[in-house]
C-alpha positions in Angstrom: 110.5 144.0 57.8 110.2 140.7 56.5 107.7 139.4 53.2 106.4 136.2 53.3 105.9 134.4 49.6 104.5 131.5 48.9 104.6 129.9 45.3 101.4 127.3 44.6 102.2 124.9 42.1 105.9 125.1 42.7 106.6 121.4 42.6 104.2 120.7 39.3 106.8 123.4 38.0 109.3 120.9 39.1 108.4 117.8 38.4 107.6 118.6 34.4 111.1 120.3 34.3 113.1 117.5 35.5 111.3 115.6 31.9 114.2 117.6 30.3 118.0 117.5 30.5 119.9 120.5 31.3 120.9 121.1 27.8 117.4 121.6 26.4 116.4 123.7 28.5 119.3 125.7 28.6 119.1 125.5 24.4 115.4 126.7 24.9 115.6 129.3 27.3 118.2 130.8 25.4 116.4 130.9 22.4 113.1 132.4 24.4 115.5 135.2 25.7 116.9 135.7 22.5 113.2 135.9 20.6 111.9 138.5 23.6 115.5 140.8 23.2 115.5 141.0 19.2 111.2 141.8 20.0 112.5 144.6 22.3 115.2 146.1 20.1 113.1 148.1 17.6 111.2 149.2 21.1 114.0 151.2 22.5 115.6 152.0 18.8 112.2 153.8 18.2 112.2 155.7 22.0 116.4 156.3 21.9 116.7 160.4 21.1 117.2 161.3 17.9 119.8 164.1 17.8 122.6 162.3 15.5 121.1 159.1 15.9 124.5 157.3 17.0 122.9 156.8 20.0 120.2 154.8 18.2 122.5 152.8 16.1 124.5 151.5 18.7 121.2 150.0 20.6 122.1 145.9 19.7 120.4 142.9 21.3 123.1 140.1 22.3 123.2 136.6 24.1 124.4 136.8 27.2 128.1 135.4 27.5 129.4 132.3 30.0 126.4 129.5 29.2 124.2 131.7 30.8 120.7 131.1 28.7 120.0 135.3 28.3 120.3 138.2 25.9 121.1 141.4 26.5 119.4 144.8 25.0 122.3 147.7 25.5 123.5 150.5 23.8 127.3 150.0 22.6 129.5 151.9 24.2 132.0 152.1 21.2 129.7 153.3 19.0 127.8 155.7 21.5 130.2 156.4 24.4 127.8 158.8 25.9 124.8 156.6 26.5 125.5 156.5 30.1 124.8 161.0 29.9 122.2 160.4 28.4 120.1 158.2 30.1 121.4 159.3 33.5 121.7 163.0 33.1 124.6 165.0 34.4 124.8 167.6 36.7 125.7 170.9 36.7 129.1 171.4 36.4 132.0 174.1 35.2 134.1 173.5 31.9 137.5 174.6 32.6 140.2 175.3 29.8 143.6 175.1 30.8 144.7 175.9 27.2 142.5 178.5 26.2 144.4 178.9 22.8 144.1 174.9 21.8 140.5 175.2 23.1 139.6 178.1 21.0 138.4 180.1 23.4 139.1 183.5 24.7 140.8 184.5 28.0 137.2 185.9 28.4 135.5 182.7 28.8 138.4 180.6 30.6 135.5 178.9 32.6 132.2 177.9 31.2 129.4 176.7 33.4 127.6 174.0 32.0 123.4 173.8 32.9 123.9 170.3 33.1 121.2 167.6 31.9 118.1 166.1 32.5 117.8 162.4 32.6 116.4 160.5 29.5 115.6 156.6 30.9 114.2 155.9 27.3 115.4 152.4 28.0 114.1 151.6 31.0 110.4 153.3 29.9 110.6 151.2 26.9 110.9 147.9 29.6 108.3 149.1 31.4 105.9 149.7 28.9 106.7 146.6 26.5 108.3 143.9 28.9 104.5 142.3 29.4 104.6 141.5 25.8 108.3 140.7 25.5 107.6 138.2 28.6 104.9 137.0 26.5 106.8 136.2 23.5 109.3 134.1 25.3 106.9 132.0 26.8 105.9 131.1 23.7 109.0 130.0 22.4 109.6 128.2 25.7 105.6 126.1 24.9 106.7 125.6 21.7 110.0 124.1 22.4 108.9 121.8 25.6 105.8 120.6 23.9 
């Protein structure tokens, strides 16, 4: 299966982006990436779950590292090292205590089978449903600074 695209207007794009030098538009794209991340941030704080709200504290928006012009919305794994459960859900699975008397827990229950749980993608919802705008906002940085 092969697509077939073809971009119209691809050399105006071109030809008023060679104007700049590398370093301004590196400078502004960064700054368009960073402007659309810190607009998403409150987005996905506001959709994370609630339960201790670790989870939403650790949602931080960060530039990108390397000279690579983009920023980064992610949940912190130090501060919320099961973001990953969270969003992904686990399965079903048994809890197994080999010390049963450091665990707490009675020679009854050696084994515990956990339900497992259901997936949360509040990050990836929040993109969905706000990265039209977020788009939007970095390309007005990105008029502003190459006007």
């Amino acid at each position: 299966m092969s697509a077939d695209i073809q971009l119209v207007g691809l050399e105006e794009v071109q030809r008023l982006l060679a104007k700049y030098d590398e370093k301004t538009l590196k400078r502004t794209l960064r700054k368009a990436s960073s402007a659309s991340a810190k607009y998403l941030k409150p987005k996905v704080q506001a959709a994370a779950p609630r339960r201790t709200g670790k989870l939403r504290k650790s949602i931080s928006a960060t530039q990108a590292k390397r000279d690579r012009p983009a920023a980064i919305v992610k949940a912190r794994p130090k501060v919320a090292f099961y973001r990953h459960m969270v969003m992904g859900g686990t399965k079903a699975h048994r809890i197994r205590f080999p010390d049963q008397k450091a665990a707490g827990v009675s020679k009854a229950l050696g084994n515990i089978q956990h339900p497992g749980s259901k997936a949360n993608p509040f990050m990836e919802r929040t993109a969905d449903r706000y990265g039209d705008e977020a788009i939007k906002v970095a390309h007005k940085i990105i008029l502003e600074e190459l006007s």
